[in-house]
C-alpha positions as CSV (number, residue, x, y, z in Angstrom):
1,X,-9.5,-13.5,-18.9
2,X,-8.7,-15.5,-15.8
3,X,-11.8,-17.8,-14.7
4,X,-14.4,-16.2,-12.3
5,X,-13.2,-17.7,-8.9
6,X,-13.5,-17.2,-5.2
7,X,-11.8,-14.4,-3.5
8,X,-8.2,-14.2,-2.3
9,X,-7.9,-15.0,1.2
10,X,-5.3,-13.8,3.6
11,X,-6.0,-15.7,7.2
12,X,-5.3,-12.2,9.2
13,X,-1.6,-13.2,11.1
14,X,-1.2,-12.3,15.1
15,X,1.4,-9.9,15.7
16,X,2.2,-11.3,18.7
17,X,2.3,-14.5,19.8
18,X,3.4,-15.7,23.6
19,X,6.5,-17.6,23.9
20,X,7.2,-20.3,26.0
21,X,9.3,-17.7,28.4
22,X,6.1,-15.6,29.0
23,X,4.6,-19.1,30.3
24,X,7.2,-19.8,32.6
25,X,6.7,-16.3,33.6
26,X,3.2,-16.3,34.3
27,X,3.7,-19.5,36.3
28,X,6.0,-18.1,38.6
29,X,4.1,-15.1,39.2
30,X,2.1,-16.8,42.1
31,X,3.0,-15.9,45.6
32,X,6.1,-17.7,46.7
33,X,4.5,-17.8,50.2
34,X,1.2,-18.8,51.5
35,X,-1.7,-16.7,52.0
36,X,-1.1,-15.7,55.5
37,X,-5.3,-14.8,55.8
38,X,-6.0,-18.3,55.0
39,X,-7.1,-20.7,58.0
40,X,-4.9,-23.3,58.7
41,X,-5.4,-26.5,61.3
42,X,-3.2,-26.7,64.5
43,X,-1.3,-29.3,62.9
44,X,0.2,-26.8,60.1
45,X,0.6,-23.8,62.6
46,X,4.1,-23.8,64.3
47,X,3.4,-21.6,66.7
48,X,-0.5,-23.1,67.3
49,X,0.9,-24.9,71.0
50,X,2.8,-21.9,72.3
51,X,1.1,-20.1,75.0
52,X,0.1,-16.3,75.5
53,X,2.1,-13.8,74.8
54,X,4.8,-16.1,73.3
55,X,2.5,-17.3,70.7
56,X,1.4,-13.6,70.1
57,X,5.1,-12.5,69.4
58,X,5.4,-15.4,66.9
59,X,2.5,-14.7,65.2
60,X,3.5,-11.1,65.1
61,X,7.0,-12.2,63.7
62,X,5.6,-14.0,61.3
63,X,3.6,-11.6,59.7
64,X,6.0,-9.4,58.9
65,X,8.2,-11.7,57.3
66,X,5.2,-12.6,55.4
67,X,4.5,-8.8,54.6
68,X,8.6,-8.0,54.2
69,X,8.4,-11.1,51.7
70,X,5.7,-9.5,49.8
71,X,7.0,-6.3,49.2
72,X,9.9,-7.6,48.0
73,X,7.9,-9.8,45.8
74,X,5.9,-7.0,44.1
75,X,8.7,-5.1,43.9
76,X,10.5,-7.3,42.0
77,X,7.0,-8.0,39.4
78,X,7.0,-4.5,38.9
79,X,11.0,-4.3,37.4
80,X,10.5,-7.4,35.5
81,X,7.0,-6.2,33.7
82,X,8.7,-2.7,33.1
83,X,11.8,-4.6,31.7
84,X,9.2,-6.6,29.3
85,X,8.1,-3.5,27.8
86,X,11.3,-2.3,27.2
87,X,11.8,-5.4,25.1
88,X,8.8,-5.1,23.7
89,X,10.1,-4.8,20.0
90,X,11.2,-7.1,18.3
91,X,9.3,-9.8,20.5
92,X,10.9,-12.7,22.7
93,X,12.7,-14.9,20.4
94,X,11.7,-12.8,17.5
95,X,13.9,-11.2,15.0
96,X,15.1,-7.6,13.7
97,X,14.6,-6.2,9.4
98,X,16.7,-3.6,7.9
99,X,13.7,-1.3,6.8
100,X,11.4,-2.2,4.2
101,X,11.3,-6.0,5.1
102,X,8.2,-7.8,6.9
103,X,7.2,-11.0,7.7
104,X,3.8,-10.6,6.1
105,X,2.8,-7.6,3.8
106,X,3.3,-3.9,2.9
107,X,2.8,-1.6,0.6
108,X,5.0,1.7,-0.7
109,X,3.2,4.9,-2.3
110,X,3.7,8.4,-2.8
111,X,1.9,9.3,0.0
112,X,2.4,8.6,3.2
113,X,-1.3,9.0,4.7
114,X,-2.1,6.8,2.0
115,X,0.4,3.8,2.6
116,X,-0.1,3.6,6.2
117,X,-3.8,3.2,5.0
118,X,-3.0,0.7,2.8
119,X,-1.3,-1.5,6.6
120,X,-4.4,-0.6,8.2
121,X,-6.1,-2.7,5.5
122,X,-3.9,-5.2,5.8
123,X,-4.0,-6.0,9.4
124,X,-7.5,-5.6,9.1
125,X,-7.4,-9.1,7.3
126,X,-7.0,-7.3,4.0
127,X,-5.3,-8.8,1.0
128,X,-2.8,-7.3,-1.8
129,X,-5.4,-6.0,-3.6
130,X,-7.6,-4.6,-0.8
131,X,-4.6,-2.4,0.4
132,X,-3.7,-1.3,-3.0
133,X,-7.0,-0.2,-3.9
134,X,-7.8,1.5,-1.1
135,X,-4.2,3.6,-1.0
136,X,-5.0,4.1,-4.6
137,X,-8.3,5.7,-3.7
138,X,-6.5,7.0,-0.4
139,X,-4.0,9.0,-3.6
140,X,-7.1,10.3,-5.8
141,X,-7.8,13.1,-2.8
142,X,-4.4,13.6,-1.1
143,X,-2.7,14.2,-4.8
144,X,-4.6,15.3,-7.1
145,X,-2.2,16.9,-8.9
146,X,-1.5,12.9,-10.3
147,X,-4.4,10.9,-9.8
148,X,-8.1,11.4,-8.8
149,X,-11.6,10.1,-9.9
150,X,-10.8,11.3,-13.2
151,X,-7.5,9.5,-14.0
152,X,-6.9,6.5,-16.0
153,X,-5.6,3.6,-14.2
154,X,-3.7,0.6,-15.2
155,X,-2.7,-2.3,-12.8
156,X,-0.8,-5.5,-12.8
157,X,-2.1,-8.7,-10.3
158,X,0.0,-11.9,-9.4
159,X,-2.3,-14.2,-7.7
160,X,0.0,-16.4,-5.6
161,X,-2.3,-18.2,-4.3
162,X,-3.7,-19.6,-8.3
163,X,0.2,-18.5,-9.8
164,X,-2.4,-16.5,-12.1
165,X,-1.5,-12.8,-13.4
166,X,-3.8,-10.3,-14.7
167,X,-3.8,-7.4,-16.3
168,X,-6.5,-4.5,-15.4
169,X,-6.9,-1.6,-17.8
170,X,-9.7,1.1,-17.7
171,X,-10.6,0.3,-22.0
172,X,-10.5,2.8,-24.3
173,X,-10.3,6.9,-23.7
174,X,-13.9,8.3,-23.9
175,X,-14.3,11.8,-24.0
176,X,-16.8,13.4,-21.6
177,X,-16.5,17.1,-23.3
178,X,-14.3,18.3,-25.7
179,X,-10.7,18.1,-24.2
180,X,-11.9,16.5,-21.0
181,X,-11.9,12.4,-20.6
182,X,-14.5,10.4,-19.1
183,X,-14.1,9.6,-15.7
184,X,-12.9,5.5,-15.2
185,X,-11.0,5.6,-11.7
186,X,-13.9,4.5,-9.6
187,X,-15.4,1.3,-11.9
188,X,-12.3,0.5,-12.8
189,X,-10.9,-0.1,-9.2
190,X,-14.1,-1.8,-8.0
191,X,-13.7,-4.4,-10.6
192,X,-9.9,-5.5,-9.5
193,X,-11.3,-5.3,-5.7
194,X,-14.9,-7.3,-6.7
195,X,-12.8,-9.9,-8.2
196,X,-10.0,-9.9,-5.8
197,X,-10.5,-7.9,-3.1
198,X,-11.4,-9.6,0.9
199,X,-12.9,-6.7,2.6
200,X,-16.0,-4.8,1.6
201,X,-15.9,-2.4,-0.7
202,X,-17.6,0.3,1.7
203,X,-14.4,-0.4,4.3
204,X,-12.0,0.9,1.8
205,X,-14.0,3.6,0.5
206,X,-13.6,4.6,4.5
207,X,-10.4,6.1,4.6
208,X,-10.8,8.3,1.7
209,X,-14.0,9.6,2.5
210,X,-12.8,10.5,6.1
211,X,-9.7,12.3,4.6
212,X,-11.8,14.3,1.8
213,X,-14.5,15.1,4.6
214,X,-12.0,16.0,7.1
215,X,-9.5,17.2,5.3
216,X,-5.6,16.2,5.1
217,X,-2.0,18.3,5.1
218,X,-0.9,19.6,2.0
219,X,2.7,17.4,1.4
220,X,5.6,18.3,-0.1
221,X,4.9,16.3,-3.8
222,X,1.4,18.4,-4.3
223,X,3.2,21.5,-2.7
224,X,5.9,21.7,-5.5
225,X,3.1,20.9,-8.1
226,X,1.0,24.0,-7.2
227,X,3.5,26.4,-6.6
228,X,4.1,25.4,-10.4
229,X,0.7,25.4,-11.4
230,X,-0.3,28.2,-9.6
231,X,-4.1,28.4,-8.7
232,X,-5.8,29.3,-11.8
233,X,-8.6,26.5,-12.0
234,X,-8.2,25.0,-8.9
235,X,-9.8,27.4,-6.0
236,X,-11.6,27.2,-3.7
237,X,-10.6,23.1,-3.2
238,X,-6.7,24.1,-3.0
239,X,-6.7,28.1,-2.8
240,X,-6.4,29.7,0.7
241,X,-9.0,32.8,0.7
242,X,-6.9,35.4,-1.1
243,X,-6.8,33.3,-4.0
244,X,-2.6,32.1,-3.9
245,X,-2.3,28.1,-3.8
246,X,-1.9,26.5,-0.6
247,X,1.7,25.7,1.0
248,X,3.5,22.7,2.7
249,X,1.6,22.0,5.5
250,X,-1.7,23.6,5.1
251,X,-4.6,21.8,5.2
252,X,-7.1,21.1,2.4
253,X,-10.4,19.2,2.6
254,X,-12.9,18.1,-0.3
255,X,-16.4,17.6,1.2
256,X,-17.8,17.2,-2.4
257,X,-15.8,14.5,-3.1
258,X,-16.2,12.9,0.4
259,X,-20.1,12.6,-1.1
260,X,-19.1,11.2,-4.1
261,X,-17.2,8.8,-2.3
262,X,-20.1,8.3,0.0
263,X,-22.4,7.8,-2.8
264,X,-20.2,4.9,-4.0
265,X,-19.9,3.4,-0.9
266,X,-23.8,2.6,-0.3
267,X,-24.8,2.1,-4.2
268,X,-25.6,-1.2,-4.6
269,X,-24.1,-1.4,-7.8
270,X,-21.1,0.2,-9.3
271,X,-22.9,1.3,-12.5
272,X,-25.9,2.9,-10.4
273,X,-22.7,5.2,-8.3
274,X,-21.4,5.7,-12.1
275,X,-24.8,7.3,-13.3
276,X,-24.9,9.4,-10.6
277,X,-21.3,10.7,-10.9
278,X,-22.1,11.5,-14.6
279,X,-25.1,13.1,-14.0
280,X,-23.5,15.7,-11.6
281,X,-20.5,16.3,-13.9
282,X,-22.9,16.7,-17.1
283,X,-24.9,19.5,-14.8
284,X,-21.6,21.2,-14.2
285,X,-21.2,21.3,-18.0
286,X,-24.2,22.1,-19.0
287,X,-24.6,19.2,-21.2
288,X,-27.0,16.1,-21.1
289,X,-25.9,12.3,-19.4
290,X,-23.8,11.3,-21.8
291,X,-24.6,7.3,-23.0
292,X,-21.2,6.2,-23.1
293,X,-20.1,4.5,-19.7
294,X,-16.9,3.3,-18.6
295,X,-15.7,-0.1,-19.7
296,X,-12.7,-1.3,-17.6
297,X,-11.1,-5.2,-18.3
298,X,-9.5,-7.5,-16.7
299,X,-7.4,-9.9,-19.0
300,X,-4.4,-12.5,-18.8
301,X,-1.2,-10.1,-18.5
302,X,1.5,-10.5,-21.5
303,X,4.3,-13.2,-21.0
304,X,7.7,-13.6,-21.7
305,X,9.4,-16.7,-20.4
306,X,12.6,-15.7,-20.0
307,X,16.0,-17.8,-18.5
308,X,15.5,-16.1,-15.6
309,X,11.8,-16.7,-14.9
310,X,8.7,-15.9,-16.2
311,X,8.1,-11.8,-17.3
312,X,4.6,-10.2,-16.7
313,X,3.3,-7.3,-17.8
314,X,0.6,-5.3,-19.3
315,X,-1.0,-5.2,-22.8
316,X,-1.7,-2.6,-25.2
317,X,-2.2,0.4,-25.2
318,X,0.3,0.5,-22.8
319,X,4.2,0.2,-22.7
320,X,3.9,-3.3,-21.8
321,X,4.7,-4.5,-25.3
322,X,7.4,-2.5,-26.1
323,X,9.3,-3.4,-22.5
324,X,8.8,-7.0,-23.3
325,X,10.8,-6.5,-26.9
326,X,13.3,-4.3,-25.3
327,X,13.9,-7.2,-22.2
328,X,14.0,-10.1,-24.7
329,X,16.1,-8.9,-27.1
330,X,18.8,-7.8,-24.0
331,X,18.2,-11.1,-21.8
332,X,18.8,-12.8,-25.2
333,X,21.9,-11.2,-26.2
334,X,24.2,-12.5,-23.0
335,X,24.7,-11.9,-19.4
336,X,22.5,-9.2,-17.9
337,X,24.0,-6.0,-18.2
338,X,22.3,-2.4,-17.7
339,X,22.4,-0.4,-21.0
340,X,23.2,3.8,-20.3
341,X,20.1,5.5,-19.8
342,X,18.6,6.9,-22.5
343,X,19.3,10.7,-22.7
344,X,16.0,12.4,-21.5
345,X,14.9,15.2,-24.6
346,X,14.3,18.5,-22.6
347,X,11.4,18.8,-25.3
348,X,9.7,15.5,-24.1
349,X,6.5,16.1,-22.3
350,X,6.6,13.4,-19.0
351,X,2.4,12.9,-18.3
352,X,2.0,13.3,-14.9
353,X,1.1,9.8,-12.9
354,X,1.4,8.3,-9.7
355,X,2.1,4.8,-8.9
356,X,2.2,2.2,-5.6
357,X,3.2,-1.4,-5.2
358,X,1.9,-3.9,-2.7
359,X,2.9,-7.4,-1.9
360,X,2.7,-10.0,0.8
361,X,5.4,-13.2,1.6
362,X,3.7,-15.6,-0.2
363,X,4.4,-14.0,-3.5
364,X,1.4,-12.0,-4.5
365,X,1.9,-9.1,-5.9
366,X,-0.2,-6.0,-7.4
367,X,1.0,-2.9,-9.4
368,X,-0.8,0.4,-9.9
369,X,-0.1,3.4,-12.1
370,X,-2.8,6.4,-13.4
371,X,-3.0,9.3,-15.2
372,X,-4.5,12.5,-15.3
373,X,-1.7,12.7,-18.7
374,X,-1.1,15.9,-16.8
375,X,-0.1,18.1,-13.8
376,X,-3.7,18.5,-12.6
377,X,-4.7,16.9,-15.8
378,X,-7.0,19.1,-17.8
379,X,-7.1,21.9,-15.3
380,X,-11.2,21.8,-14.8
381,X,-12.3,21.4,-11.3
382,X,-15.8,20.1,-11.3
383,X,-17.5,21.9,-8.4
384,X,-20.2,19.8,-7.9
385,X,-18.2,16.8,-7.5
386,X,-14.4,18.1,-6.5
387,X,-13.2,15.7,-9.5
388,X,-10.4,17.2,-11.7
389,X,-10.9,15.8,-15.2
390,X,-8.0,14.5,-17.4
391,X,-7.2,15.6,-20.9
392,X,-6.8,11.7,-22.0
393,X,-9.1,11.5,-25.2
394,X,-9.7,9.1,-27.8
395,X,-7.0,11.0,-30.1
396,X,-4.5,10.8,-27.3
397,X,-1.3,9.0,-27.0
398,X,-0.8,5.8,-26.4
399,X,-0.6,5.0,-22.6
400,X,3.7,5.2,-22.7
401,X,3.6,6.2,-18.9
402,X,2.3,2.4,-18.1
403,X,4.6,-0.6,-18.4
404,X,4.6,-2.2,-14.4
405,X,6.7,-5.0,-14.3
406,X,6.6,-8.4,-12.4
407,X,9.4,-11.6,-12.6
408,X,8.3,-14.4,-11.4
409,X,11.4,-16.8,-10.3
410,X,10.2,-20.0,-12.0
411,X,6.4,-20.0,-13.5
412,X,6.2,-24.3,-12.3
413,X,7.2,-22.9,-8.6
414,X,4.4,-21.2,-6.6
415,X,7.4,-20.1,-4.0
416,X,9.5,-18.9,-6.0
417,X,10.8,-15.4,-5.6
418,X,8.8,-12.8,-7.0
419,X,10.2,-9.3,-7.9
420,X,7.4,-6.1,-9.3
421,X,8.6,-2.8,-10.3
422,X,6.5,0.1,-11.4
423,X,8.4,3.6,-12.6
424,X,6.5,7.2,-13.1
425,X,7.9,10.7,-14.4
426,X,10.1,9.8,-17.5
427,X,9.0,9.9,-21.3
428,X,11.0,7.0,-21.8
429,X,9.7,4.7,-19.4
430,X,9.9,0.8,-21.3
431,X,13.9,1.9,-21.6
432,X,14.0,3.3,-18.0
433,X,12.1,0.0,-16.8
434,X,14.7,-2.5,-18.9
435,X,17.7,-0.5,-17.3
436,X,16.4,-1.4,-14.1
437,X,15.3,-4.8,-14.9
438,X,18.7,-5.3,-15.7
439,X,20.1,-2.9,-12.8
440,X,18.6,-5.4,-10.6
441,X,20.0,-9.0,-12.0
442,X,23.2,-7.7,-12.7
443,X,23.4,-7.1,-8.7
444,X,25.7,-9.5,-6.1
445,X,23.7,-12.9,-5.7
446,X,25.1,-12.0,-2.0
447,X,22.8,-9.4,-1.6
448,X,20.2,-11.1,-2.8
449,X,20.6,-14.2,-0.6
450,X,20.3,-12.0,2.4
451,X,16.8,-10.6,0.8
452,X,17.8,-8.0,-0.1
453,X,17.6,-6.8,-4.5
454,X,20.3,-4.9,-6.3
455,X,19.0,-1.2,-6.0
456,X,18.3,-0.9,-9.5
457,X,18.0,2.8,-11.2
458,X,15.8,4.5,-13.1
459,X,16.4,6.9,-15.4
460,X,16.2,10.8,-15.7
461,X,14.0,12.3,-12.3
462,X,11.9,9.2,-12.5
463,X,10.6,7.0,-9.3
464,X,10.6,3.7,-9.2
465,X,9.0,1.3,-6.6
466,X,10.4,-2.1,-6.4
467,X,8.4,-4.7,-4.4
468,X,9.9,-8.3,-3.7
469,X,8.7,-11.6,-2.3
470,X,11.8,-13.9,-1.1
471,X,12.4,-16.3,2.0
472,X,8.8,-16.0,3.0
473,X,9.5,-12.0,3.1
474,X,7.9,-8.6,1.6
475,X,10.5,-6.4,0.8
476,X,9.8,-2.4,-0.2
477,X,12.5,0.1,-1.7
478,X,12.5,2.9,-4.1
479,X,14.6,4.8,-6.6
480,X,15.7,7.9,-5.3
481,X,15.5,5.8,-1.8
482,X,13.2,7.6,0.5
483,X,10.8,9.1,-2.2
484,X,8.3,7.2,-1.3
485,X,7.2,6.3,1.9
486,X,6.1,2.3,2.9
487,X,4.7,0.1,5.5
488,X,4.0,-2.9,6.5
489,X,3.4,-5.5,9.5
């Protein structure tokens, strides 16, 4: 496990910063004539010797050139601060990004209340981690369908800053009740955040809360998912009153789990917010507290150097090991080619999951992907806590749905490019994630000189995020392109 050390730090970045042109602006705003209220001496005033009525006429004269001079003056500001906010994007001397390319940060999810969350965090002086975790948490109440409180989460951290990597995992499946698994989302994501994490824990717990409380538009993922679930096990939270699952575009809200979220905002521990939770799930069961708790990790990730950098990834239970073996033993064999996709089994079951990148310019990178191993996961609504519990049980599979990615460019250079890829919805996903591994260096080196990666596939009806660090960029993109909506500043 990587050594107990200070936060991350990301000094927050102006958007904006003034040119030399706004200077030389601002200097000749002043008036290009004297103030015409402003006593002068005799010896200043042209017209100060002229007599009567003459001098009356001059001074009249001259005070409407002065106000004519004005006029034209102000007239003149007004066009050229209405042309400067025309031109407002990109900024003076600044520069234009195809999409998905910043100067700083962003992050790309499923949902797009939930990335444009994870931006807010960042330009609230938030790191990598702080955006991921609280889009992640942004995810467990807009789709529950594929994540929530109940899901199992595994994530993938490259420190830029240290040139560290680690791997988070939410330990082994505990089983709450027969058939439903013990809820891990909530310890497990304040312990990457504690380490990690910038911001307070409360300010990302924020968001969510606000969303459950106040509710949020159904979208079109966790539309498709309940037209085929249907509603059986899930009213009232996403049931209209007649009892048929709620549409595109209708609004659901979640005030019990806007407490729980609340709860876990102001314990002053994680365990303390984790008895609690228990407690209210155990009354909805009818059974007692049980003793088992939780145990996420955090531990080095699994490395394979490689002649093209340096792979990362995650251990087992998950996929990791098997996409290492699969990467070395193609990397190994000769140039980088992409192998078919394997064919897909109509039998195969695909566990349901969701996923999100984020990364920032210097190189840092984190990867998330959770479970519920199910549309909806188990199907059991707790009502006193608007958690939907997974089916992931000690006996269950191992976690074949995880396998995030990360290649770093040269593991002795801390600016070297960086490239992370994370995949969901295939039963095959260490051969979807080699294919696309390989997808990706196969492409043009032209493209990628111009900062942009190959646009790697993934097999089957599988999404796949890719995230990239190069020429002091953060690059976003997704397999199929547009799935998955990003932002960043």
């Amino acid at each position: 496990m990587e050594p107990a050390a200070q936060p991350v730090l990301y000094q927050k970045l102006q958007l904006w910063e003034p040119s030399l042109e706004d200077e030389e602006e601002e200097e000749t705003a002043e008036p290009l004539v004297p103030n015409p209220w402003r006593p002068q001496g005799a010896a200043g005033n042209k017209f100060g010797g002229l007599p009567g009525t003459w001098a009356r006429i001059a001074a009249a004269l001259l005070l409407l050139a002065v106000a004519c001079s004005l006029a034209v003056r102000h007239l003149g500001t007004r066009g050229g601060s209405a042309a400067a906010l025309d031109s407002a994007a990109p900024p003076p001397g600044g520069h234009s990004h195809r999409p998905g390319v910043y100067h700083h940060g962003a992050i790309i999810s499923p949902a797009a209340t939930c990335s444009q969350l994870g931006r807010e965090l960042f330009t609230a002086g938030g790191n990598v981690v702080d955006a991921g975790v609280g889009a992640a948490l942004c995810l467990a109440v807009v789709h529950p369908h594929a994540t929530g409180l109940g899901a199992t989460f595994w994530g993938l951290f490259l420190n830029s800053s240290s040139g560290n990597s680690t791997a988070l995992t939410s330990g082994p499946a505990q089983t709450l009740a027969p058939g439903l698994g013990l809820p891990t989302t909530l310890p497990t994501l304040h312990l990457l955040h504690a380490r990690f994490g910038h911001l307070s824990w409360p300010r990302l717990l924020l968001g969510p809360t606000k969303l459950a409380q106040e509710g949020f538009p159904v979208d079109a993922t966790l539309a498709r998912a309940l037209a085929a679930q249907g509603a059986k096990g899930l009213c009232p939270l996403l049931c209209h009153a007649d009892g048929t699952p709620l549409g595109l575009g209708a609004r659901a809200t979640n005030p019990q789990l806007a407490a729980v979220l609340r709860r876990a905002a102001l314990a002053p521990t994680p365990a303390l917010a984790g008895d609690a939770l228990l407690s209210l799930l155990a009354g909805d069961l009818g059974l007692e507290v049980p003793p088992a708790q939780p145990i996420p990790t955090l531990e080095p990730a699994l490395q394979l150097p490689v002649p093209q950098g340096l792979l990362l990834t995650t251990p087992s239970p998950s996929a990791g090991p098997e996409l290492l073996t699969q990467l070395e033993a193609a990397l190994h064999s000769g140039a980088p080619s992409p192998n078919p996709c394997p064919p897909l089994l109509q039998t195969a079951r695909t566990p349901g999951s969701s996923v999100l990148a984020s990364v920032d310019s210097s190189g840092s990178v984190l990867l998330l992907a959770s479970s519920l191993n199910g549309s909806f996961g188990s199907g059991h609504l707790s009502p006193s806590t608007g958690i939907l519990l997974s089916n992931l049980v000690a006996r269950s599979a191992p976690s074949t749905w995880a396998c995030p990615l990360i290649l770093r460019g040269s593991s002795d250079d801390m600016e070297a490019d960086v490239l992370g890829l994370v995949a969901s919805g295939t039963p095959h996903m260490a051969k979807a994630m080699t294919h696309a591994l390989l997808s990706h260096l196969a492409g043009s080196q032209t493209q990628h000189q111009h900062g942009s990666t190959a646009n790697p596939g993934t097999c089957g009806q599988g999404t796949l995020l890719q995230v990239a660090a190069h020429a002091e960029h953060a690059h976003v993109s997704s397999v199929p392109s547009g799935c998955c909506p990003f932002q960043g500043f």
